[in-house]
KOLMI-177076 format. One line per 8 residues: number of its first residue (from 1); their letters; for each residue x, y, z of C-alpha. Coordinates in Angstrom, 1 decimal. Each point is the difference from the previous one (the first is absolute). Layout:
BEGIN
NUM) a) X,Y,Z | ...
% end
This chain:
BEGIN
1) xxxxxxxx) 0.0,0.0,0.0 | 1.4,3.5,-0.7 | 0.5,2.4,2.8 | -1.6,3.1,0.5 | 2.5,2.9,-0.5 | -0.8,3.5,1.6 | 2.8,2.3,-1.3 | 0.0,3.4,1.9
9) xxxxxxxx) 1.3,3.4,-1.9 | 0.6,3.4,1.3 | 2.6,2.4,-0.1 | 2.3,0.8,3.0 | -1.2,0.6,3.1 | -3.5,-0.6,-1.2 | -1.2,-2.9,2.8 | 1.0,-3.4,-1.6
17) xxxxxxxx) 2.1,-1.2,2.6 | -3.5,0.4,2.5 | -1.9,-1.7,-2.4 | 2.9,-2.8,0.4 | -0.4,-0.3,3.7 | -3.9,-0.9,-0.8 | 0.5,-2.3,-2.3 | 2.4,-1.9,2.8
25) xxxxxxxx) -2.8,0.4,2.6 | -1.8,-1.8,-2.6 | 2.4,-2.4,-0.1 | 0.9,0.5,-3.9 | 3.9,-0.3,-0.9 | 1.0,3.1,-1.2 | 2.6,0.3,-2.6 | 1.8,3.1,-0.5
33) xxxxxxxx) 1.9,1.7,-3.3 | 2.2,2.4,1.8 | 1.2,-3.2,2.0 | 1.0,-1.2,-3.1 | 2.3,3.0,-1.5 | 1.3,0.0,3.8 | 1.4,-3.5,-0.1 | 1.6,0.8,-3.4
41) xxxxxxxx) 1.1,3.3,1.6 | 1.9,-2.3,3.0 | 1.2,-2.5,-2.5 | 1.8,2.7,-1.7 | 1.3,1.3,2.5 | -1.8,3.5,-0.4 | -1.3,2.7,2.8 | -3.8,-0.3,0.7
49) xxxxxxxx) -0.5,3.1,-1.1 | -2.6,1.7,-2.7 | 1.7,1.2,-2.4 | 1.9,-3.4,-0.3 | -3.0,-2.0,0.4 | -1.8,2.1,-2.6 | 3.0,-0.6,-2.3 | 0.2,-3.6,0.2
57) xxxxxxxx) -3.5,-0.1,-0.7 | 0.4,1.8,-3.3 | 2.9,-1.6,-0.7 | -1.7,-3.7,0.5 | -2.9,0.9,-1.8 | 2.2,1.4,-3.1 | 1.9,-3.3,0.5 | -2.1,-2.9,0.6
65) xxxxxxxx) -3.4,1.3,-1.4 | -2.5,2.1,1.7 | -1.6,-2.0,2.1 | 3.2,-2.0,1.4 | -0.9,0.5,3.2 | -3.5,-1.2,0.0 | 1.4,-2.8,-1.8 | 2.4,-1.0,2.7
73) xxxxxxxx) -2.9,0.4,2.4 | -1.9,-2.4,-1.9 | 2.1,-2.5,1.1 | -0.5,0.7,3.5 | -3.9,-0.1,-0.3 | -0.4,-3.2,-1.8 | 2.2,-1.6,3.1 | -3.0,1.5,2.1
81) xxxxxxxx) -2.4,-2.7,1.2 | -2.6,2.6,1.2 | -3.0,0.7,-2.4 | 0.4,4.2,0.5 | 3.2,1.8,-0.3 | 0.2,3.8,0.1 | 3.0,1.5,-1.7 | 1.0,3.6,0.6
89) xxxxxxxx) 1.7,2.6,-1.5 | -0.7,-0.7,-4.0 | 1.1,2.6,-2.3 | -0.7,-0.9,-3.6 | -2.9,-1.4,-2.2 | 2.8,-2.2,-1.4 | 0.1,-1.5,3.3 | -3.7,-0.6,0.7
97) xxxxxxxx) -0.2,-2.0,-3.3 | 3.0,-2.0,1.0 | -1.6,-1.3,3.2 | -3.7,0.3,-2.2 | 1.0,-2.4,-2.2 | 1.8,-2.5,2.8 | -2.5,0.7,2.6 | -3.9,-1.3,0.0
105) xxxxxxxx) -2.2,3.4,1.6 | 2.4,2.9,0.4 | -1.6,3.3,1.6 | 1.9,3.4,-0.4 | -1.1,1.9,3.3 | 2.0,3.2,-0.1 | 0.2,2.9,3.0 | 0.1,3.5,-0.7
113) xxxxxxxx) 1.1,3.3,2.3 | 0.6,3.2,-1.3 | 3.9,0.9,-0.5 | 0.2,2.1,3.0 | -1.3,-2.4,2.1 | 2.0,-2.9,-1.2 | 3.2,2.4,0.1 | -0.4,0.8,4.1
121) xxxxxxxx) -0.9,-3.9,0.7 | 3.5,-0.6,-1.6 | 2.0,2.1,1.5 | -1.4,-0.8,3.1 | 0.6,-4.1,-0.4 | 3.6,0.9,-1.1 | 0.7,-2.9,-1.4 | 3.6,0.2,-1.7
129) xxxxxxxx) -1.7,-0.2,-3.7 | -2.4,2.8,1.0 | 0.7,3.6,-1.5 | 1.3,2.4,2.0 | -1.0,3.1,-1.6 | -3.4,1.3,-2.5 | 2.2,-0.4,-2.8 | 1.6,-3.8,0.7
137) xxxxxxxx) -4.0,-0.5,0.5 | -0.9,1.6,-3.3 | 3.2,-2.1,-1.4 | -1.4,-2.8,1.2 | -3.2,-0.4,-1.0 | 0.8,1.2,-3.3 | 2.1,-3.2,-0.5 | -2.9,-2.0,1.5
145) xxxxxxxx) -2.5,1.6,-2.5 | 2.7,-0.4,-3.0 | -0.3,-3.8,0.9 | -3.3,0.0,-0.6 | -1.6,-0.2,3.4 | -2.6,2.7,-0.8 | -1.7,-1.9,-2.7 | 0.3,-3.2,2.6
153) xxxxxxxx) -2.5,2.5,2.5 | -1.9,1.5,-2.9 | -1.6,-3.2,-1.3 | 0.2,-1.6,3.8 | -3.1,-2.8,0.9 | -0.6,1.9,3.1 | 1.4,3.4,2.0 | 0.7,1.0,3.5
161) xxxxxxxx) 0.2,3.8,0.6 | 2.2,0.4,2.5 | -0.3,3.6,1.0 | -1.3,1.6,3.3 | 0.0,-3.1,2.0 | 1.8,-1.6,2.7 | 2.2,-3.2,-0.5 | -2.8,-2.1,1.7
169) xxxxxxxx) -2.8,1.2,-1.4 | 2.1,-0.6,-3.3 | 1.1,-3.5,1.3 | -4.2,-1.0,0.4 | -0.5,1.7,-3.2 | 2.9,-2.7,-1.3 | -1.4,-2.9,1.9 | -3.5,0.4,-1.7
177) xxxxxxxx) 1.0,1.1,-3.1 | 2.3,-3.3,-0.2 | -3.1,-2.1,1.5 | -2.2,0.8,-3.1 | 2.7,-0.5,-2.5 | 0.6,-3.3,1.5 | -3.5,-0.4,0.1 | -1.0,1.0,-3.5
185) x) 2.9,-2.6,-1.4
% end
């Protein structure tokens, strides 16, 4: 039987990392992309930092095709036993149809937060591949959008806006929001 795929899109700082935490109260595996270009980052022997990170990305997508990294995910959701897996942080249409045509039911559920609110989240998680400044933010989410993640949100299954709300009422709105889509499978 093929597996139900939910794969979550947003841009930086936008709430997909919550929506992540809901799916594991759930008790769905979730799967991540960024994980992905981090491990290649390590193996490499590179800083964990954006602009890196962002450059590998290009770089592997020029290289090995654009959806390379969804296609080494694939491998890592077929070895799933479990009949839901979310995936988060998918960033090109090229991707979606890799795990589309792998995948049985896949679902694109994206979040969505205005740039100003994404931009103070991040620079209060200060993770070391968040920007720093307005203009490493614009930087970055320029690259993101030259990937093709804006056409990935534009012609999403379903939306979460993510804008005026605290982190748990965003987590419930997750949590229900994943119930139906598991649901409507």
């Amino acid at each position: 039987m093929k597996k139900k795929v939910i794969l979550v899109a947003g841009m930086p700082g936008s709430g997909k990392s919550v929506l992540s935490e809901a799916a594991k109260e759930l008790g769905l595996p979730v799967l991540s992309m960024g994980d992905i270009l981090r491990k290649e980052a390590k193996k490499r022997g590179l800083p964990l930092t954006d602009k890196v990170l962002g450059k590998l990305a290009l770089n592997l997508r020029r290289v090995y095709g654009e959806d390379y990294v969804a296609r080494v995910l694939l491998k890592e959701i077929q070895k799933l036993k479990n009949n839901a897996i979310v995936v988060e942080g998918v960033r090109s249409l090229k991707e979606v149809n890799s795990i589309r045509t792998s995948e049985g039911k896949v679902i694109v559920l994206s979040i969505h937060s205005s740039p100003i609110t994404r931009y103070k989240r991040l620079i209060r998680r200060g993770r070391d591949d968040d920007p720093r400044t307005w203009d490493e933010f614009v930087e970055r989410d320029m690259r993101e959008i030259s990937i093709g993640i804006s056409d990935v949100i534009a012609l999403s299954d379903r939306m979460i806006v993510n804008e005026g709300i605290s982190r748990e009422e965003l987590k419930k709105i997750c949590l229900n929001e994943l119930r139906r889509v598991i649901d409507d499978c």
